[in-house]
VOPAGU-2260 file (C-alpha; in pm, 1 decimal, decimal comma):
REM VOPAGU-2260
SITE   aa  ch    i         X         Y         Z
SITE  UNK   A    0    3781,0    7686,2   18979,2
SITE  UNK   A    1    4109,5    7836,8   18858,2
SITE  UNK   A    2    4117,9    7874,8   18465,6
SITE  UNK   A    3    4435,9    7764,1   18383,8
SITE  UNK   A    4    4473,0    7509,0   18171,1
SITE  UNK   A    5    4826,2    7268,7   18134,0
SITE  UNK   A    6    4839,8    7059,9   17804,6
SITE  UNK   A    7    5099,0    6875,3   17774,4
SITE  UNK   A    8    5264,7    6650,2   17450,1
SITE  UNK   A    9    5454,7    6689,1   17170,6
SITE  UNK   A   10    5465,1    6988,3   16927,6
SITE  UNK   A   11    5647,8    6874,3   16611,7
SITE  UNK   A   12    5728,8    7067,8   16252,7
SITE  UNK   A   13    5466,3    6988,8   15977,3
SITE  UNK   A   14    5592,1    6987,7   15616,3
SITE  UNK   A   15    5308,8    6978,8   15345,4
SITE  UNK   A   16    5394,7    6956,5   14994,4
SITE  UNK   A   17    5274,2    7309,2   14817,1
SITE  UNK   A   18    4948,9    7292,8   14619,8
SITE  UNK   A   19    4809,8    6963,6   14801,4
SITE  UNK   A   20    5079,2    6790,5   14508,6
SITE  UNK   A   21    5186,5    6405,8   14635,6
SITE  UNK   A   22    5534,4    6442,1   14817,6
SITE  UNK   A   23    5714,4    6253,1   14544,5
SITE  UNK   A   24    5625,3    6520,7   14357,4
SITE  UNK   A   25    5727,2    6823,7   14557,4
SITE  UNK   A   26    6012,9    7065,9   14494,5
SITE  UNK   A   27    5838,7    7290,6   14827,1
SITE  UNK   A   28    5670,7    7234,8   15141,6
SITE  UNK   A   29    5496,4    7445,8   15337,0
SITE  UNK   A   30    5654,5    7421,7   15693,8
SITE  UNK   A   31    5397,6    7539,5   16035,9
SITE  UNK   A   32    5380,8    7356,0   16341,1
SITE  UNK   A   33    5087,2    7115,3   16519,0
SITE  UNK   A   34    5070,7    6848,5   16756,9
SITE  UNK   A   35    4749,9    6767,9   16945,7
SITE  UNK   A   36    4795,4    6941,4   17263,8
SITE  UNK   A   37    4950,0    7219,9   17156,2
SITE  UNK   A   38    4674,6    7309,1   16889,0
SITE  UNK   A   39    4457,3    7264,5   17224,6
SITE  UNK   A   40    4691,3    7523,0   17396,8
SITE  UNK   A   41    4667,0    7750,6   17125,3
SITE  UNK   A   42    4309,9    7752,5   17077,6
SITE  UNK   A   43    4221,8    7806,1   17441,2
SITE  UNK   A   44    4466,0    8134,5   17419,9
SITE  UNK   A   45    4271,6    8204,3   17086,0
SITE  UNK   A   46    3975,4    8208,3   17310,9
SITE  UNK   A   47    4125,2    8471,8   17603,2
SITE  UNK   A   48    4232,8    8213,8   17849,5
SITE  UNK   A   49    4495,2    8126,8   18015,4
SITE  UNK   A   50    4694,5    7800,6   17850,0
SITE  UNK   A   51    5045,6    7644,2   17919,2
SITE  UNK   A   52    5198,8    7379,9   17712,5
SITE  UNK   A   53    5451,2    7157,3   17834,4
SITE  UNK   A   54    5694,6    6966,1   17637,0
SITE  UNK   A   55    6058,6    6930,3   17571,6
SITE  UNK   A   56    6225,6    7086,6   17264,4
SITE  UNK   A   57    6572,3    7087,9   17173,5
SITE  UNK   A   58    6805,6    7379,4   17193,8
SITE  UNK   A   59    6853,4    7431,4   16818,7
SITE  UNK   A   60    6689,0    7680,2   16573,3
SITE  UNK   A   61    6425,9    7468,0   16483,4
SITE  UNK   A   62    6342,1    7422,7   16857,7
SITE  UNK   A   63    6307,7    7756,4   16915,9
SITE  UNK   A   64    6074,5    7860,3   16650,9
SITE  UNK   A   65    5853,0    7585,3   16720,0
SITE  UNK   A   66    5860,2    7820,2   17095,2
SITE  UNK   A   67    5845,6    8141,3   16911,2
SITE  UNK   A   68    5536,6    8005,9   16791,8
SITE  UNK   A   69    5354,5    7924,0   17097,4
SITE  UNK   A   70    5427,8    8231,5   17231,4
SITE  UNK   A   71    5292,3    8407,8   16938,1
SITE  UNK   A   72    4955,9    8294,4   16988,1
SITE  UNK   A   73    5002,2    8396,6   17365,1
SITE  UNK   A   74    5061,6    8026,4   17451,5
SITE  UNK   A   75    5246,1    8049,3   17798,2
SITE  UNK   A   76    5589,0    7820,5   17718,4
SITE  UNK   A   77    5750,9    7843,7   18040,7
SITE  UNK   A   78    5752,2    7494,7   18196,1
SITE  UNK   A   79    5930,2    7400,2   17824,1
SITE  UNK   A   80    6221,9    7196,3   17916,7
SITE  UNK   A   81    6506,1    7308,0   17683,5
SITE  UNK   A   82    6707,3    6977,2   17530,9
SITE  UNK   A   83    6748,7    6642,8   17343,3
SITE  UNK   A   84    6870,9    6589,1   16950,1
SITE  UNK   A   85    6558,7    6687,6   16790,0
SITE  UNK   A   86    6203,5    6774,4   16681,3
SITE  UNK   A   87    5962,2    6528,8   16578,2
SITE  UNK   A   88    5822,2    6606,3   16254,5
SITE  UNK   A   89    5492,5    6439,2   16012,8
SITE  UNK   A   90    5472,2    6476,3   15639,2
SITE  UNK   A   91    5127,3    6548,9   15520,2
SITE  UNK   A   92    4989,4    6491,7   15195,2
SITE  UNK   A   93    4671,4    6652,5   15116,6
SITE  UNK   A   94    4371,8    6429,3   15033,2
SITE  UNK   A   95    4130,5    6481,2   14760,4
SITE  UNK   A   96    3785,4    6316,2   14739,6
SITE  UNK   A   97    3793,0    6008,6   14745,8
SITE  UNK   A   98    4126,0    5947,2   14886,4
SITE  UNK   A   99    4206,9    6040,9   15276,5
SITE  UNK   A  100    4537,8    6262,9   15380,7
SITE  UNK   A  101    4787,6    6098,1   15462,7
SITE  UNK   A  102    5054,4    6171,9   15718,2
SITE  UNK   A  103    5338,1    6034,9   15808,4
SITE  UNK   A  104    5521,6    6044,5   16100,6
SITE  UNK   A  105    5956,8    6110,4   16155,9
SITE  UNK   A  106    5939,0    6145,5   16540,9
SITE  UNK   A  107    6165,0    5842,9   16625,9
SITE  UNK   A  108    6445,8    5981,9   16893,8
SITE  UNK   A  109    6292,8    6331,2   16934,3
SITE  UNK   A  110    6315,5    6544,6   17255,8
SITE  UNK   A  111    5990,3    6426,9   17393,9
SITE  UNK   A  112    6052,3    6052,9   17283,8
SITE  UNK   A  113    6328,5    6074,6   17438,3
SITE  UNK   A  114    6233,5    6252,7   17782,3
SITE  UNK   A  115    6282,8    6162,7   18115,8
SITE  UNK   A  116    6048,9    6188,1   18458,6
SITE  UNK   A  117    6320,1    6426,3   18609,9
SITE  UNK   A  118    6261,2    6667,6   18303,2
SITE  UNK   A  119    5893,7    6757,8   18471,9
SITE  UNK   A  120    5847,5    6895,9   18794,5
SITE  UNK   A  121    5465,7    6852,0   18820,3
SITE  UNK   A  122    5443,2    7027,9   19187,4
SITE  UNK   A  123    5561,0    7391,3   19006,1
SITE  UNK   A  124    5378,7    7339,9   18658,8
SITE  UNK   A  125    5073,0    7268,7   18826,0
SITE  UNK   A  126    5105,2    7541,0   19090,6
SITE  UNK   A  127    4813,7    7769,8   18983,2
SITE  UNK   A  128    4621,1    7579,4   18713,9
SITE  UNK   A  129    4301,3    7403,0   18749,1
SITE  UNK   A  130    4285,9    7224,6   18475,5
SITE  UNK   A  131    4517,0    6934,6   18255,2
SITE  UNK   A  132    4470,3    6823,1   17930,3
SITE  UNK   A  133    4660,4    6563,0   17758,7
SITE  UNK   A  134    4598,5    6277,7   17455,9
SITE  UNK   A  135    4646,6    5929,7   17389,0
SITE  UNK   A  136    4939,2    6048,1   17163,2
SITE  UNK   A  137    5156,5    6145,1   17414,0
SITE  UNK   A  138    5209,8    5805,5   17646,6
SITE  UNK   A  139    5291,7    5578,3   17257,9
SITE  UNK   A  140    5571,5    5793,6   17262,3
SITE  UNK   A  141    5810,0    5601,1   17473,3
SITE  UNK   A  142    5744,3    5379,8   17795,4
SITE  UNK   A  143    5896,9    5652,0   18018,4
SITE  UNK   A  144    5664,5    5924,1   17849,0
SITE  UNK   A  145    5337,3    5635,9   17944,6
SITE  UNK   A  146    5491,1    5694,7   18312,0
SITE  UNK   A  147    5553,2    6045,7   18299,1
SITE  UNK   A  148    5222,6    6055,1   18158,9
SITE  UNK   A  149    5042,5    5836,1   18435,1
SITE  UNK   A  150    5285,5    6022,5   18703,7
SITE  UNK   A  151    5123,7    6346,0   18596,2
SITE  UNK   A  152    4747,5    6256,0   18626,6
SITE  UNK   A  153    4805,8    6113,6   18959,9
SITE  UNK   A  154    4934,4    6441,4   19038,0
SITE  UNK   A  155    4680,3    6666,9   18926,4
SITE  UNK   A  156    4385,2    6427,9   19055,2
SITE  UNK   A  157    4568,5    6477,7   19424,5
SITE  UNK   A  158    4544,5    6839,5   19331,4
SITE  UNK   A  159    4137,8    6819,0   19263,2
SITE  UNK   A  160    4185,2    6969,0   18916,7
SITE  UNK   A  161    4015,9    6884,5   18668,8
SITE  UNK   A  162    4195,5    6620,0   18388,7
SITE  UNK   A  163    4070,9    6551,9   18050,4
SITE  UNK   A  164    4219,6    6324,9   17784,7
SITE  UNK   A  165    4161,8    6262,3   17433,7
SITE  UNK   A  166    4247,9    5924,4   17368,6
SITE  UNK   A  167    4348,7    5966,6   17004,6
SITE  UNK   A  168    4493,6    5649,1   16916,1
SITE  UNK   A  169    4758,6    5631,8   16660,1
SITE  UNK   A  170    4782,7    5268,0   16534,2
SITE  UNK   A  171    5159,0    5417,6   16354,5
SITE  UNK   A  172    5270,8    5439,3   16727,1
SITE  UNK   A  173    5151,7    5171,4   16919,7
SITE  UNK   A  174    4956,8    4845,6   16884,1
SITE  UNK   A  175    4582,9    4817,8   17032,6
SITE  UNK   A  176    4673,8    4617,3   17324,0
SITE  UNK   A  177    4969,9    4855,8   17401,8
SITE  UNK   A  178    4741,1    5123,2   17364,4
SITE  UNK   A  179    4480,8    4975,3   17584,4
SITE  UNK   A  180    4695,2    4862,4   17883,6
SITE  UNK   A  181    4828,8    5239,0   17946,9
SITE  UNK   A  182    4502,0    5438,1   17846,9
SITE  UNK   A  183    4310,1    5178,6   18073,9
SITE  UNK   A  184    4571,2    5326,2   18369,2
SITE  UNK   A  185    4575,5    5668,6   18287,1
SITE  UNK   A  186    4206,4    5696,3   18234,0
SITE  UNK   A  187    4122,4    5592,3   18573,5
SITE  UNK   A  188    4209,8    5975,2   18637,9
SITE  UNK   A  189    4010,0    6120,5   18371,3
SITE  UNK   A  190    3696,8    6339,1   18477,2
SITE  UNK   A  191    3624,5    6470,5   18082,4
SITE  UNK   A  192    3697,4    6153,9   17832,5
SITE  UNK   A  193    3676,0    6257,8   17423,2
SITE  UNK   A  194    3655,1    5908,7   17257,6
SITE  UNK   A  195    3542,6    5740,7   16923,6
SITE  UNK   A  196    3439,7    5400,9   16801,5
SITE  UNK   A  197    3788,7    5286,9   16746,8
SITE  UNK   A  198    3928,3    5408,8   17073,3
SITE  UNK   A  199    3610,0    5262,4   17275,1
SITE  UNK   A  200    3744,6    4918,1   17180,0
SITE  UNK   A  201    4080,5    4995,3   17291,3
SITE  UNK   A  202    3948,5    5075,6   17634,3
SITE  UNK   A  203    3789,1    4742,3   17595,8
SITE  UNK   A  204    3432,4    4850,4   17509,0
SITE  UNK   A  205    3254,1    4662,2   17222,3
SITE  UNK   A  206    2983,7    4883,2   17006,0
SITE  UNK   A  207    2934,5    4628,5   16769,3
SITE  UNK   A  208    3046,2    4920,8   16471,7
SITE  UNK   A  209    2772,3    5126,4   16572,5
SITE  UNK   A  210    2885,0    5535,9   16437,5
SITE  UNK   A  211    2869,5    5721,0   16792,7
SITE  UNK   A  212    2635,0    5942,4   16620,6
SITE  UNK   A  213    2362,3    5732,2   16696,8
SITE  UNK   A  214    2198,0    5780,0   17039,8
SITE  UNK   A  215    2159,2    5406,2   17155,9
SITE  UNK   A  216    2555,9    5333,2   17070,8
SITE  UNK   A  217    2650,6    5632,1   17255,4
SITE  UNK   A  218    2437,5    5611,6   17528,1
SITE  UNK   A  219    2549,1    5178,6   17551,5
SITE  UNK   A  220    2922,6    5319,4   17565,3
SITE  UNK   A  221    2866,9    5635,1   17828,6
SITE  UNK   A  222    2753,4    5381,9   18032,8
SITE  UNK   A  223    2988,8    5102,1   17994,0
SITE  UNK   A  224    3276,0    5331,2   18019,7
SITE  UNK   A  225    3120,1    5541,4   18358,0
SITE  UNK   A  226    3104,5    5195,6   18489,2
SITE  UNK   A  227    3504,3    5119,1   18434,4
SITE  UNK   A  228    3593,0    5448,3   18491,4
SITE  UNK   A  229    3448,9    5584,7   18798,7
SITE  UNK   A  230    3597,7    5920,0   18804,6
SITE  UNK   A  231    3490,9    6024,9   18478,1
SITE  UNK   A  232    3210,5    6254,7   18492,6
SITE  UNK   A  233    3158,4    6370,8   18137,8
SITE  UNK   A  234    3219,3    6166,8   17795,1
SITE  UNK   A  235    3201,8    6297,7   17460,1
SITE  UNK   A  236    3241,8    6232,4   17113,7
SITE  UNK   A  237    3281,9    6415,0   16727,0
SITE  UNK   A  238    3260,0    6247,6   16394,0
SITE  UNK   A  239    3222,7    6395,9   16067,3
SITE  UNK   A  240    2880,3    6276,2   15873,6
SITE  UNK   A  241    2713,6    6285,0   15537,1
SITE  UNK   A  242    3034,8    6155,8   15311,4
SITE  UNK   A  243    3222,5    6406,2   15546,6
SITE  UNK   A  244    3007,6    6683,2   15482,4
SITE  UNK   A  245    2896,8    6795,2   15809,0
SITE  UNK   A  246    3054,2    6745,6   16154,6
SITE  UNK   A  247    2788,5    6627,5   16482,9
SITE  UNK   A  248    2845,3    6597,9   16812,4
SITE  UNK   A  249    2798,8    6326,5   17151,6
SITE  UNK   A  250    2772,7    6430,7   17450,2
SITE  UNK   A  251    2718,0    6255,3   17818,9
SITE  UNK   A  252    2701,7    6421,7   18156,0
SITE  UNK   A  253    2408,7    6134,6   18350,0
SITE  UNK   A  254    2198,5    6198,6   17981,9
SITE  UNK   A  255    2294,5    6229,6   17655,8
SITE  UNK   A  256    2311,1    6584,7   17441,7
SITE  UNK   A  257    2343,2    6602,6   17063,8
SITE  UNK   A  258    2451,4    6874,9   16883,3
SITE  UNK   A  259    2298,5    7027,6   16548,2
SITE  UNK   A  260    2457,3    6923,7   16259,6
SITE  UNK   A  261    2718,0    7158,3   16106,0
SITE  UNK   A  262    2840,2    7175,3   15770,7
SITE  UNK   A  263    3205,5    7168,1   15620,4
SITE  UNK   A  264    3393,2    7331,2   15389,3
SITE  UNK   A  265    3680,4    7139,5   15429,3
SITE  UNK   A  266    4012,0    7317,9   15380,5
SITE  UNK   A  267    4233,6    7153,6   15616,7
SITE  UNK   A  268    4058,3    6903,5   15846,8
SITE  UNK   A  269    4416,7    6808,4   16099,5
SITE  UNK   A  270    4380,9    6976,5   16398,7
SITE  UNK   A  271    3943,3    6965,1   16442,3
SITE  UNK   A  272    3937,8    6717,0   16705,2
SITE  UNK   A  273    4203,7    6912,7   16900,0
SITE  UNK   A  274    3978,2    7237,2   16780,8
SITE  UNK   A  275    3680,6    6998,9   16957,2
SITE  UNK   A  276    3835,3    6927,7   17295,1
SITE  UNK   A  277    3985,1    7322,8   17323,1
SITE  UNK   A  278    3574,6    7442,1   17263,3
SITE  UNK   A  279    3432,7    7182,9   17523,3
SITE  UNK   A  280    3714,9    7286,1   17799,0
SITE  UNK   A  281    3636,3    7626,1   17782,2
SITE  UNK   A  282    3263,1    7570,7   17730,7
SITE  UNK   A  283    3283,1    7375,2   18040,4
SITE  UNK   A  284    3503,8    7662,6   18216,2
SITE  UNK   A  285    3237,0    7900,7   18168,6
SITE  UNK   A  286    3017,3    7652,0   18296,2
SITE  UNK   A  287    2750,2    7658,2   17977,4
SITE  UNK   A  288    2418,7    7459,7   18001,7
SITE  UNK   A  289    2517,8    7099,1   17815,1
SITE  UNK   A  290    2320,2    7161,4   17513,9
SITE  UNK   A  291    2513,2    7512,5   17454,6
SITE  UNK   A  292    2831,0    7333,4   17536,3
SITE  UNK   A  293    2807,2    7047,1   17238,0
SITE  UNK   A  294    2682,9    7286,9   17030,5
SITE  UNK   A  295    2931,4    7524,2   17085,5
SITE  UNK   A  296    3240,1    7227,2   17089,5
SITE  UNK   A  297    3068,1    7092,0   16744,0
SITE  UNK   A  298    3053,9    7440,1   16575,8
SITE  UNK   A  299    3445,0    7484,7   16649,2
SITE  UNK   A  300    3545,4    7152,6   16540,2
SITE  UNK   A  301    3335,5    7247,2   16183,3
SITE  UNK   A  302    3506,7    7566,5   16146,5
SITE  UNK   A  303    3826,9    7402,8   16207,2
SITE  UNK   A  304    3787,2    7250,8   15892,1
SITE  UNK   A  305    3758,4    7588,4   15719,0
SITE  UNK   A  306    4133,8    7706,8   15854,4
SITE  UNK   A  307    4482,1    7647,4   15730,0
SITE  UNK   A  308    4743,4    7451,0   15969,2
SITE  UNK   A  309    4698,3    7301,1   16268,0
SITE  UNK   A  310    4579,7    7546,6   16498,1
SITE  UNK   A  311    4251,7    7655,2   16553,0
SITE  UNK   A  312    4262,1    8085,9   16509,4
SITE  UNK   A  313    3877,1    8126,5   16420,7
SITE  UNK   A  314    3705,0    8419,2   16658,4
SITE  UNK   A  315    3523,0    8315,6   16921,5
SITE  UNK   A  316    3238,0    8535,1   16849,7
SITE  UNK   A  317    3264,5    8359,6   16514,3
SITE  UNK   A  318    3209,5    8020,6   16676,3
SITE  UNK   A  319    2947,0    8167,9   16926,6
SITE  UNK   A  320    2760,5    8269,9   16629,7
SITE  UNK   A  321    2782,5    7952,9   16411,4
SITE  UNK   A  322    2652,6    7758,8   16718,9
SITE  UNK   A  323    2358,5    7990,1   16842,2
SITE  UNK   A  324    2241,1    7908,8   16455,3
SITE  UNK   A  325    2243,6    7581,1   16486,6
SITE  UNK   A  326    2454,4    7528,9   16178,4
SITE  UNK   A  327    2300,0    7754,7   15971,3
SITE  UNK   A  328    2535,5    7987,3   15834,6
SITE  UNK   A  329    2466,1    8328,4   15641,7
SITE  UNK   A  330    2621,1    8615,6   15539,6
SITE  UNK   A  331    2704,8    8868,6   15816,1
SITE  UNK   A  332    2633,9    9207,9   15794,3
C-alpha cells in the first residue's frame, strides 16, 4: 500500500483569549491555526509520514501563514488552491470545570465555503497516495463542498485507496437531517468510519443513549452500521470517561477491541479526536495487531489533551510508550 495520506478540509485561524479569560474580557488573543484535517495532516508528518492537505486559502497574508504553517510541520501544501476573500476563523474560550469550552465559529464566505469542483483536480492530487482522509466538517460547509466532497470519495474508491472519515458533526453548521442525507452518501465509500453516539443517530442508527464505551452498544452499532455500509471494514470510536478524566477507546474490525484506559491532564482538549484518527491511520499503515492499534490511537488522543493548540506535536516514541503501559505513566529516566 502506498503511505501517502490526502486530508482534505478547512484550516482556519484560532483566536483564544490569553489566560483562558472570557472573550468579553480580553484585551489579547492568542492566534495558531487548527481545523480537523489539517491537525490530522500535521500529526501524521509529526509521526514521519508522508501527509498532504488540501484546501483553498486566499492570497492574502493571513492565507499564507496559515501555509507557512503546514509546511513547518513538514505538511506537504502543494495541491493548496490559492484564492477567495478569506479565512475562516473560531473563537475559543477556555472552559473550566464545570463549564465546557466554547467555540465559536466566523467561517461564513471563506475560501473553502466558497469553493468550487473545478478548484480540485482529484486525478493529480491523488496520483501517488494511498490513502484519504476527510470529516463530517468539511461537506456542512456549502452544498458544492458536500459534492466536491462526495466527488472525491468516488474518486479515490475507483482508485482502491483506502478512505476514512470522521463524521464530526457540528450542529453550528448544519441540521441533523442535513447532516444525515450527505454523510449517509459519502459514507457509502468509507472503509475506516470514527463515529460517536451523537453521530450514530445521524447515520440513522438508534443506541438508545448507550456511552460507546460499553461493549454491547458498540458492538449493536458496528453491526448495524457494517450492515448499511458495506464497504466499511473497520469502525471505531473515543470518548473521554470518569468526569473527563481519562480517555478509552472502541474498536471493530469482525470483533470488538478496547483499549486501556488512559488518564488526562487536560490542557487543551480541541484537536484529540483529530489526534485519534491521525494514531489509528498510521497504526493501521504499519499494519499493528488491533489491540496495539486502539491502544496506541487511545494513548495519542490522551496526550493530546496534555498539548497546546490544535495540533498534535507529542513524539511518537512518547505515544509508543504511554500505550505499551497501558496507561500507566511514570517518570522516565
Amino acid at each position: 500500500m502506498k503511505h501517502k495520506v490526502i486530508t482534505f478540509g478547512e484550516i482556519m485561524l484560532r483566536l483564544a483569549p490569553l489566560n483562558g479569560i472570557c472573550f468579553e474580557q480580553a484585551n489579547a488573543c492568542e492566534t495558531t491555526f487548527g481545523g480537523s484535517e489539517a491537525n490530522v495532516a500535521v500529526a501524521l508528518a509529526n509521526y514521519g509520514l508522508k501527509s498532504s492537505f488540501v484546501s483553498k486559502l486566499p492570497d492574502n497574508v493571513i492565507g499564507q501563514a496559515a501555509l507557512d504553517t503546514l509546511r513547518r510541520y513538514g505538511v506537504d501544501t502543494s495541491h493548496i488552491v490559492r484564492g477567495g476573500n478569506r479565512l475562516g476563523m473560531y473563537l475559543l474560550e477556555k472552559g473550566w470545570s464545570p463549564c465546557s469550552s466554547i467555540c465559536t465559529y466566523d467561517r461564513a464566505g471563506s475560501a473553502m465555503a466558497e469553493a468550487v469542483p473545478k478548484d480540485f483536480s482529484w486525478d493529480k492530487i491523488f496520483e501517488d497516495a494511498g490513502w484519504f482522509h476527510l470529516s463530517g466538517i468539511t461537506p456542512a460547509l456549502s452544498p458544492a463542498m458536500a459534492r466536491i466532497c462526495l466527488a472525491a470519495v468516488v474518486n479515490a474508491r475507483k482508485r482502491g485507496m483506502t478512505v476514512s472519515c470522521d463524521v464530526n458533526f457540528r450542529s453550528k453548521l448544519w441540521s441533523f437531517e442535513e447532516a444525515g442525507k450527505t454523510m449517509g452518501k459519502l459514507c457509502q465509500y468509507v472503509d475506516v468510519l470514527i463515529i460517536n453516539e451523537e453521530e450514530a443517530k445521524v447515520l440513522g442508527i438508534d443506541i438508545a443513549n448507550e456511552q460507546l464505551t460499553n461493549y454491547a452498544a458498540f458492538y449493536n452499532m458496528a453491526h448495524a452500521l457494517k450492515k448499511q455500509y458495506p464497504h466499511v471494514t473497520a469502525i471505531t470510536s473515543v470518548a473521554r470517561i470518569d468526569n473527563n478524566r481519562a480517555v478509552k477507546a472502541m474498536l471493530w474490525t469482525q470483533e470488538v477491541f478496547q483499549s486501556a484506559v488512559f488518564p488526562l491532564h487536560v490542557v487543551d482538549p480541541v484537536g484529540a479526536g483529530d489526534a485519534f484518527c491521525a494514531a489509528l491511520i498510521y497504526g493501521m499503515l504499519r499494519r499493528m495487531e488491533n489491540q496495539q492499534l486502539i491502544n496506541f490511537a487511545a494513548a495519542a488522543c490522551a496526550l493530546k489533551h496534555s498539548i497546546k493548540g490544535d495540533f498534535n506535536l507529542v513524539p511518537l516514541a512518547d505515544i509508543e510508550r504511554l500505550a505499551a503501559q497501558n496507561g500507566s505513566s511514570g517518570v522516565q529516566r
